[in-house]
N, C-alpha and C positions, 0 to 999 in steps of 0.2 A: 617241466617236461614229463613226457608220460614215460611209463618202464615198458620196455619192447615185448618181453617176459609176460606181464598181466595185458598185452594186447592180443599175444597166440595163444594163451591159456585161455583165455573168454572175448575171440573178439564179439559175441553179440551183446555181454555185458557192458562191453564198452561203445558199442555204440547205440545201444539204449542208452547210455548216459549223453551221449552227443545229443542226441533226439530230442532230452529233457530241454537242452539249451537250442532248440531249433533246426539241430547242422546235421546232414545227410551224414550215411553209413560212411565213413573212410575209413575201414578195418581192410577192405579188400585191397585197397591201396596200398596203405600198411603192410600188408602181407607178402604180398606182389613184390614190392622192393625188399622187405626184411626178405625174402626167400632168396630171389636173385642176388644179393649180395652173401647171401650164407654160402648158396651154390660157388659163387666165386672162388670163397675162401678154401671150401673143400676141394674145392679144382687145382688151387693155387698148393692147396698144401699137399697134395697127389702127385705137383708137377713137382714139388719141392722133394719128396720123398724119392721119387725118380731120379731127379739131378744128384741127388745125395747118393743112389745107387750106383749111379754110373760113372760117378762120380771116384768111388771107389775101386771100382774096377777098372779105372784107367791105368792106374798104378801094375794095377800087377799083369795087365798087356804090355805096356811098356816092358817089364822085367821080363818076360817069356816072349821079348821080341816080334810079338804079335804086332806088328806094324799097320796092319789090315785093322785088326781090332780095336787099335788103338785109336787111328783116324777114327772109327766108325764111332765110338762111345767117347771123345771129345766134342764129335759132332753134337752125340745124344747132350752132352752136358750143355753145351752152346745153346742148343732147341730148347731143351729143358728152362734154364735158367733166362731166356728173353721169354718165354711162355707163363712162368712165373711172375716177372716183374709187369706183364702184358697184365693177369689176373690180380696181382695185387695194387695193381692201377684202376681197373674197373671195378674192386672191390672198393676201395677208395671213394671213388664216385657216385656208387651206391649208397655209401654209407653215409656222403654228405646231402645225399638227395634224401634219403632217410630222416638224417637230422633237423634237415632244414623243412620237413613235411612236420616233423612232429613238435619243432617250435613255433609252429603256426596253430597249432589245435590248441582251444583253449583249456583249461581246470575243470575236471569233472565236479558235477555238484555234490553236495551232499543226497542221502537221499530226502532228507526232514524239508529243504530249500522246496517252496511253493513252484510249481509250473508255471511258465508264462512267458510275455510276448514283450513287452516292455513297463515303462515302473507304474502304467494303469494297473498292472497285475502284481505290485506290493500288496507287502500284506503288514497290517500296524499292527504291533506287538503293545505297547504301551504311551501314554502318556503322561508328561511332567507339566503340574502347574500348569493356572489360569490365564490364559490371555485378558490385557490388561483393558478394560473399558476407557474409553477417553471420551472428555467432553468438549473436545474439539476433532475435527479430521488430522490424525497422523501425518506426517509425510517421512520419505524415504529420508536416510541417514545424510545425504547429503545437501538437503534441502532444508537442513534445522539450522535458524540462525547460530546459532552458539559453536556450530562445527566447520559452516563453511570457510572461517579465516584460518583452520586447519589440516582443510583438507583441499590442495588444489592441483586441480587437473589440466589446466593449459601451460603451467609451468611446465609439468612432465611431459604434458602433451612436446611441448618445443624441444624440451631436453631428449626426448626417448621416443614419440608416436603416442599413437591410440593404446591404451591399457593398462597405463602405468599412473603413477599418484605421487605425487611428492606431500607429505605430511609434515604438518610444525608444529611448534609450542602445546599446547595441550591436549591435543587430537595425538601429535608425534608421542607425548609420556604417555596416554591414554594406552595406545597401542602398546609401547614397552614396558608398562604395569601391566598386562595381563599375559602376557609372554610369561613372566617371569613369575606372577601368580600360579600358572600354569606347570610351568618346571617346580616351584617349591610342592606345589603337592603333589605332584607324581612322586617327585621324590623322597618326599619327608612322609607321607601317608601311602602310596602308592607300592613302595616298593622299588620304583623304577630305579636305573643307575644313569648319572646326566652324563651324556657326551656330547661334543662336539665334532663332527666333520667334519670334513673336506664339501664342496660344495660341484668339486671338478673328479669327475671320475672316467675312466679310461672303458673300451667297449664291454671287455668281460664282466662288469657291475654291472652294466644297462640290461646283458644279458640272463644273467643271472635272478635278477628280478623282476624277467618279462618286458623289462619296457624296449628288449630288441627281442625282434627283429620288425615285429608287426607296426611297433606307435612312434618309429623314428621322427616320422612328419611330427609327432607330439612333443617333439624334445628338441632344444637347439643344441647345435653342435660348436664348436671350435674351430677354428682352420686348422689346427696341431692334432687337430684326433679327440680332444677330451668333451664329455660332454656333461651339462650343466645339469644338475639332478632337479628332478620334479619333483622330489619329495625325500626326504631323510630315509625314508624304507630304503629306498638304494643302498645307501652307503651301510648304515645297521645292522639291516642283514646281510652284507655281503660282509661283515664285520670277521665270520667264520666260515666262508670259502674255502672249502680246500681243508676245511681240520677234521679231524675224527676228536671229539669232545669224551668222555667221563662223562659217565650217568648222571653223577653226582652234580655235578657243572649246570645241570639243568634243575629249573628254567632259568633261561637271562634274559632278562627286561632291561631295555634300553628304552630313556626318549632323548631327544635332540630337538632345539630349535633354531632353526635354521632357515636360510634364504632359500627358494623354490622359484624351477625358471617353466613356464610351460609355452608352445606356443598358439594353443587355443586353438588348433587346427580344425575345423570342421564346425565352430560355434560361429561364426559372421553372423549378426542381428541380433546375436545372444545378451541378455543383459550387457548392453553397451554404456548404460548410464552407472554411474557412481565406481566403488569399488569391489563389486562381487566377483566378478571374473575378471584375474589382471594376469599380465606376463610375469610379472615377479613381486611374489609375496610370502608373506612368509608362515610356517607353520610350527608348531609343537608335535613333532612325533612320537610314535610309540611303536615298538616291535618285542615283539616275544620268540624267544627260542625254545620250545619245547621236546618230549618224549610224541609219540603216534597217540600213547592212548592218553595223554592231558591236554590234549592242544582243544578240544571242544571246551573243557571247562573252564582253559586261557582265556579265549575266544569271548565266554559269560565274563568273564574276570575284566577284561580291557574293554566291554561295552559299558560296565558299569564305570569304570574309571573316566571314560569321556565323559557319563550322563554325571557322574558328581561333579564334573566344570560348570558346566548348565546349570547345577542346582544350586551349586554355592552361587552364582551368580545370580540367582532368582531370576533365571530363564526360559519360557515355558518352551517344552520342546516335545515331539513324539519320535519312538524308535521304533523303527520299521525292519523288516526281513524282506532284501531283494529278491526278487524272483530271478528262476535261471533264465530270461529272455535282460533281467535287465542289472546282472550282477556282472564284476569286472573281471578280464581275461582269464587272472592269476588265483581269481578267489574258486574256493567250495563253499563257503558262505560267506554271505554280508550283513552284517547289522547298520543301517544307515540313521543319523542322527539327524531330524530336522530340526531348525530352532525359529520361533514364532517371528515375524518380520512383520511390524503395524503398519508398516510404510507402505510393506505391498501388499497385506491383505492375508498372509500366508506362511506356511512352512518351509521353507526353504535347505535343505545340505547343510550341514557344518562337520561331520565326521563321517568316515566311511571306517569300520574295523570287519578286516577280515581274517578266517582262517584260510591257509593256502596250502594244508595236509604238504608232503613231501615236492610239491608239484616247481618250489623252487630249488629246495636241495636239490634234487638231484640236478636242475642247471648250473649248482654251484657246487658239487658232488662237497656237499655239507653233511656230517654225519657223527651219531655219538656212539659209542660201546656199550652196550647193557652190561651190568654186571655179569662174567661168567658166559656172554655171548657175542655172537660176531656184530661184527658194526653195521646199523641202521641208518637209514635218511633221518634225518630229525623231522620237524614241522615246525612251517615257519607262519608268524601272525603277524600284522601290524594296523595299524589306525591312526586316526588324527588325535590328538589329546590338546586342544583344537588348531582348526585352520586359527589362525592371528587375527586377522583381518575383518572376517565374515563374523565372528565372535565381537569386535571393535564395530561393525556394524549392527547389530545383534543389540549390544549395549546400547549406542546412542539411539537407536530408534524403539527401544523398548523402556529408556527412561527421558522420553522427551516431554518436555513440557510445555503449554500453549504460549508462553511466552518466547521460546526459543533455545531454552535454557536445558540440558541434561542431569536429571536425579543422576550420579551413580553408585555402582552397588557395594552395599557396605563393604561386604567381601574381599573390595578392590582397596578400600581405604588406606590400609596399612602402605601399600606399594605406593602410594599419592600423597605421602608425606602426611596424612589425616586429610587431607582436600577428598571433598563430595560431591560437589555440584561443578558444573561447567555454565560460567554465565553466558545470556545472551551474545555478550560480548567476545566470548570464546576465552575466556579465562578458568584458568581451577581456582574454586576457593573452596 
């Protein structure tokens, strides 16, 4: 959420930054209501200092038998005190129509974040490794004999709809050897600290980490209120809600892996085939708690931890910088991870890390002490360290082979008991 404070101190600052990301001036709006509801308060507190006045002086009409007087400034106290709770009602409603305007605007960008309209106007920062020559035509991940007896979709199709995947035998350990690949190196090389979540979190989380008020459609809910997280950032960062933290405390890195529920709202025709886009799958996260002025070099620090997943995996990928037309609600920056897909011809998403400068603290009035100084919003980061899945897809289609069979990457071997290969058959040996 933005500070009311840095929008009447510079609102043309601020909405040059809107501008960056497309969206007309709403400063004046801003202002408009931040003014009217100020007015209020000082109304309210002017009437409150009156009833306090006459308040007083009831007293001592009474005592000098002033009976005249005394009706007349009971009266005042009565006017006074429904005038008051009249302003501190409309102040109220002000203040929710405020809030509810300024949880709808999204993260200013950075200023370094390229201009533009949508992700034609990325910009590629670098590339990893060679995409692989084949002397046959590829096909997508679920099209390789060796994987189809592991990977199927009319089961879940009957069990659950369109979007979901019931996995077995060596497709199912495929996917839980790189989960856990994934957690041992963040946290044995990384730094990271492993937790486990909750998967069920109540509104004030959704809130807190943007995914309310705007992407509800994007999230399923409960009948009892609770709603199913999209993504571990949820729950991680809202991990410190509500704390004022020690300097020292910082930074904390968290990853979690965990189940993720979305409901694909607005993708209809979207990669419908296989399992790139499902309603519940699962990922490896990663979030970072930092100070104002390290959260940029976090930010370098967690893009590189995603790109060494990809690399220990010998998978080629390129890292890009979203532009402000096609960067997400909550970010000031995004670093996005694509990784090579022979199946389809192309780069595809696998990680999104971003920085979010204070823009969730303060939804979650999260905040640490400098030494010797008053308390700050922190800054909060997070990323994929990877999606599960898309990475399980990643793999079988980038070690397929013409007979139907999947190379897999050495990297992985340890988690696969020494097993390499997945035969035709859909076996590990």
């Amino acid at each position: 959420m933005h500070d009311i404070r840095a929008i009447r101190d510079n609102p043309a600052q601020f909405d040059a930054a809107l501008a960056r990301r497309g969206l007309a001036p709403l400063s004046p709006e801003i202002l408009a209501l931040d003014e009217a509801r100020r007015a209020r308060i000082l109304a309210a507190e002017t009437a409150q200092a009156a009833q306090n006045a006459a308040s007083k002086e009831v007293g001592a009409a009474k005592a000098k038998g002033d009976e005249a007087g005394f009706e007349r400034l009971r009266a005042l106290v009565a006017e006074k005190k429904a005038e008051v709770a009249k302003l501190n009602e409309e102040a109220a409603e002000e203040d929710i129509r405020l809030r509810d305007l300024l949880l709808g605007i999204p993260n200013l960008p950075h200023d370094d974040v390229p201009v533009g309209k949508d992700e034609h106007d990325n910009v590629e920062l670098r590339r990893w490794g060679t995409p692989r020559t084949f002397d046959f035509t590829p096909v997508e991940h679920y099209e390789i004999a060796g994987v189809k007896p592991g990977m199927d979709f009319e089961t879940a199709a009957k069990l659950s709809g369109a979007r979901f995947v019931l996995l077995r035998g060596a497709v199912a350990r495929l996917h839980r050897a790189l989960a856990q690949f994934m957690l041992d190196l963040h946290t044995t090389e990384h730094g990271l600290t492993e937790t486990m979540t909750p998967v069920l979190v109540k509104d004030e989380a959704m809130y807190g980490t943007n995914q309310l008020p705007k992407f509800a459609e994007d999230s399923y809910r409960t009948t009892n209120g609770w709603w199913l997280i999209p993504t571990s950032e949820v729950t991680l960062t809202n991990t410190v809600a509500g704390d004022i933290l020690d300097e020292g405390q910082l930074p904390i890195r968290m990853t979690a892996h965990t189940l993720c529920f979305r409901s694909e709202a607005g993708s209809a025709g979207k990669d419908t085939a296989g399992m790139l886009r499902q309603h519940q799958f699962e990922k490896v996260e990663m979030v970072s708690i930092t100070t104002p002025d390290t959260s940029l070099a976090e930010h370098e620090r967690m893009t590189r931890c995603a790109e060494a997943v990809l690399e220990r995996l010998g998978l080629p990928y390129r890292t890009i910088v979203l532009c402000t037309g096609d960067m997400g609600f909550g970010a000031r920056k995004t670093h996005d991870l694509e990784v090579w897909l022979p199946g389809q011809n192309t780069y595809r998403e696998i990680s999104s890390v971003s920085v979010c400068g204070d823009f969730q603290a303060r939804r979650m009035n999260a905040r640490y002490r400098p030494a010797g100084g008053k308390p700050d919003f922190v800054h909060t980061l997070n990323g994929s360290g990877l999606a599960v899945g898309r990475c399980l897809i990643a793999v079988l289609e980038n070690g397929q082979q013409a007979d139907g069979s999947v190379m897999l990457p050495e990297a992985l071997h340890p988690w696969l008991g020494g097993k390499t290969r997945l035969t035709p058959e859909g076996q590990l040996v």
